[in-house]
C-alpha positions as CSV (number, residue, x, y, z in Angstrom):
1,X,-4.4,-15.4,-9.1
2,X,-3.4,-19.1,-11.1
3,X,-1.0,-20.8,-9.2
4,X,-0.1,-19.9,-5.7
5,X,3.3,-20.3,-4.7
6,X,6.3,-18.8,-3.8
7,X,7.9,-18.6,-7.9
8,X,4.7,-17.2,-9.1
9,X,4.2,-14.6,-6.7
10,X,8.3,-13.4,-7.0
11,X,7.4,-13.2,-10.7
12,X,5.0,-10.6,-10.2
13,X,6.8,-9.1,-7.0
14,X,9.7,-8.8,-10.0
15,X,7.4,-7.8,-13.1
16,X,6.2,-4.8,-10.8
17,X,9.9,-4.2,-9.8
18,X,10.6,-3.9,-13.6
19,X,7.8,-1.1,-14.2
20,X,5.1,-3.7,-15.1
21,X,2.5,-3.5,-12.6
22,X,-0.8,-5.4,-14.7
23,X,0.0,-8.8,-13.3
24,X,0.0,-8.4,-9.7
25,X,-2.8,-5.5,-10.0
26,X,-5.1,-7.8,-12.1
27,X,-4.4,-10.5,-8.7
28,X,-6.7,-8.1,-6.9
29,X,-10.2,-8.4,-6.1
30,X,-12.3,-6.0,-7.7
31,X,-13.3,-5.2,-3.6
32,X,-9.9,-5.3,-2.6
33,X,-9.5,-3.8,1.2
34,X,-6.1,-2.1,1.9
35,X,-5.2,-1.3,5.1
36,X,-1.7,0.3,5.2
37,X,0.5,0.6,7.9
38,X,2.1,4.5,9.3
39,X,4.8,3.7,6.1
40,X,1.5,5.1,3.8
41,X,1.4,8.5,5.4
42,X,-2.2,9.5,4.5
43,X,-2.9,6.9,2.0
44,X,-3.6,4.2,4.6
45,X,-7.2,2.7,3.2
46,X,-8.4,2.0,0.2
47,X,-11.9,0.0,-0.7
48,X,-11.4,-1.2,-4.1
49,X,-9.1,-1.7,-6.7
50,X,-10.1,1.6,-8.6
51,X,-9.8,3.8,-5.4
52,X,-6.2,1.1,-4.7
53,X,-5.3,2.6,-8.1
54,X,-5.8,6.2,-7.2
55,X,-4.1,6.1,-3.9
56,X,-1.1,4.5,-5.6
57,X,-0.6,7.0,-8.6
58,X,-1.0,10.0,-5.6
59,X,1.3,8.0,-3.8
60,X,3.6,8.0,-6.6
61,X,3.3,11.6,-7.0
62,X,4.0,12.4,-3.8
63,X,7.7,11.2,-4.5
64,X,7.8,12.2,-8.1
65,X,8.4,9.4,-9.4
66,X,11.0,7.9,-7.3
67,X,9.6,5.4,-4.9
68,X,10.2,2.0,-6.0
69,X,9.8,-1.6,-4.5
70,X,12.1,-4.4,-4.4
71,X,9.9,-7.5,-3.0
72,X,10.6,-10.5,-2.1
73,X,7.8,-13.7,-1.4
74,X,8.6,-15.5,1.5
75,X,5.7,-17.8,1.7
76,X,2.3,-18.2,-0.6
77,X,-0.1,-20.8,-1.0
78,X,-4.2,-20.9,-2.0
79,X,-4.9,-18.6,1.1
80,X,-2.7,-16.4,1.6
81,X,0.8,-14.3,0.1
82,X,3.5,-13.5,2.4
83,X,6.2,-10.5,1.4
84,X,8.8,-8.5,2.8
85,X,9.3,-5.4,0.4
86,X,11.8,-3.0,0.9
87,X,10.6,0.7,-0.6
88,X,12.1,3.5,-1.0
89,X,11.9,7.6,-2.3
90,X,12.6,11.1,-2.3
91,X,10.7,14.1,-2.1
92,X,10.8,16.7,-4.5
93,X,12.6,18.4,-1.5
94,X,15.5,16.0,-0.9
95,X,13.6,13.7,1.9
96,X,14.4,10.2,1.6
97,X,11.7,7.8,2.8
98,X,13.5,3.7,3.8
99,X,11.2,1.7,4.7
100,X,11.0,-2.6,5.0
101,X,6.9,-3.7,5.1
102,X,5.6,-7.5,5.2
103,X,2.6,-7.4,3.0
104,X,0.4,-9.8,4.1
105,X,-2.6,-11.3,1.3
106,X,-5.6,-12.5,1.8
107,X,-6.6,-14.7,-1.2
108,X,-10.5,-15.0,-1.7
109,X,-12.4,-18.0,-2.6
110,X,-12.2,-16.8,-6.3
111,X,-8.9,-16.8,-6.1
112,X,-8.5,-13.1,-6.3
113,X,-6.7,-10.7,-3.3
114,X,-9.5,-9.8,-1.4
115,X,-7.6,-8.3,1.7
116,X,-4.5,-6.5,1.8
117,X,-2.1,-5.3,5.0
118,X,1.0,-3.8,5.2
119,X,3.2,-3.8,8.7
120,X,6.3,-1.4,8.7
121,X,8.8,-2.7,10.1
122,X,10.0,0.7,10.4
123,X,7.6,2.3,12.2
124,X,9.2,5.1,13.7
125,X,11.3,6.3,11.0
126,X,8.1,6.2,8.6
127,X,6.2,8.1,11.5
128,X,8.9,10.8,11.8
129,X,9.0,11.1,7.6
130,X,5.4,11.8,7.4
131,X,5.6,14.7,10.3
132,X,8.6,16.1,8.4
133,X,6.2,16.0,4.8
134,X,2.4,16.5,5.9
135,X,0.2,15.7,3.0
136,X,-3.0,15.7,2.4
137,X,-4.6,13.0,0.5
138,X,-7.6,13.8,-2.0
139,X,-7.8,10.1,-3.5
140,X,-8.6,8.3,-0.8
141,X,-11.9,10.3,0.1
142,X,-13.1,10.8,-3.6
143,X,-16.4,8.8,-4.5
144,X,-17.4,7.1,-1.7
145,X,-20.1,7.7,0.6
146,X,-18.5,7.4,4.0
147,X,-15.6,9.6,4.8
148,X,-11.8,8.7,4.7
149,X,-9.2,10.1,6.6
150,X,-7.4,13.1,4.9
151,X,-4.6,13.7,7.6
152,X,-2.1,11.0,9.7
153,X,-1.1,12.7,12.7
154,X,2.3,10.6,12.7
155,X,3.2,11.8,16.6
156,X,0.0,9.9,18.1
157,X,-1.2,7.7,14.9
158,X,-4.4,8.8,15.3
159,X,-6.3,9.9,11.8
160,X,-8.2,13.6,11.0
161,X,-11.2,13.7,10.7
162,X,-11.8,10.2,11.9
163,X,-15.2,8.3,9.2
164,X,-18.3,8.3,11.2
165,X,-20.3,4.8,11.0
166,X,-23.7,5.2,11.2
């Protein structure tokens, strides 16, 4: 990231919004983290911005094209980016996923997103979506040595098959 402030980041948060996702996806950290909230279903980690990109394309799919973003930067400076974003789709099937998440960014000291966390402010209507539409996630858990988790149970929040550190 240039210039840290609240008009720079809305003008990514918008180009995204627009269909133009290179400006806020070149922001990130080649060794971005992501660690999503429930509102991700079973796309809650990512470790870098090649598996970030996979897990947002499956993420996509999922909904068939139909989940969008409207964000809106509520406070940025040379540490850290502030958003509330409001998302929304439908499943193939009808199901319509509402959802209002503060993303919170970590900036690194290159200047790059190096950290990324979603809350849900929604929590319990994301967790009872994701019970109604199981899915199993294949991104996530491709090319990396340690596992991932494929499966959210959304009824305890606990993940299947839980990684084992060594």
């Amino acid at each position: 990231m240039t210039e840290l402030d609240i008009a720079s980041v809305q003008e990514m948060l918008d180009a995204s919004e627009a269909g133009d996702y290179g400006p806020v996806f070149e922001s990130f950290d080649e060794h971005i983290i992501v660690e999503n909230g429930p509102g991700a279903g079973p796309w809650r980690h990512a470790e870098g911005r090649d598996e970030f990109a996979n897990v947002l394309l499956e993420f996509s799919a999922f909904f068939d094209g139909t989940f969008r973003q409207h964000g809106r930067c509520i406070y940025a400076d040379e540490r850290v980016v502030i958003s509330l974003i409001d998302e929304s789709g439908t499943t193939p099937a009808g199901d319509t996923f509402q959802n209002l998440a503060v993303y919170v960014t970590r900036v690194g000291a290159d200047g790059g997103a190096d950290r990324l966390w979603t809350v849900d402010l929604d929590t319990e209507d994301c967790l009872e979506f994701w019970a109604r539409n199981p899915v199993a996630s294949t991104a996530a858990s491709q090319g990396n040595e340690r596992p991932r988790p494929l499966l959210v149970d959304c009824n305890s929040w606990e993940r299947s098959p839980l990684p084992v550190e060594k």
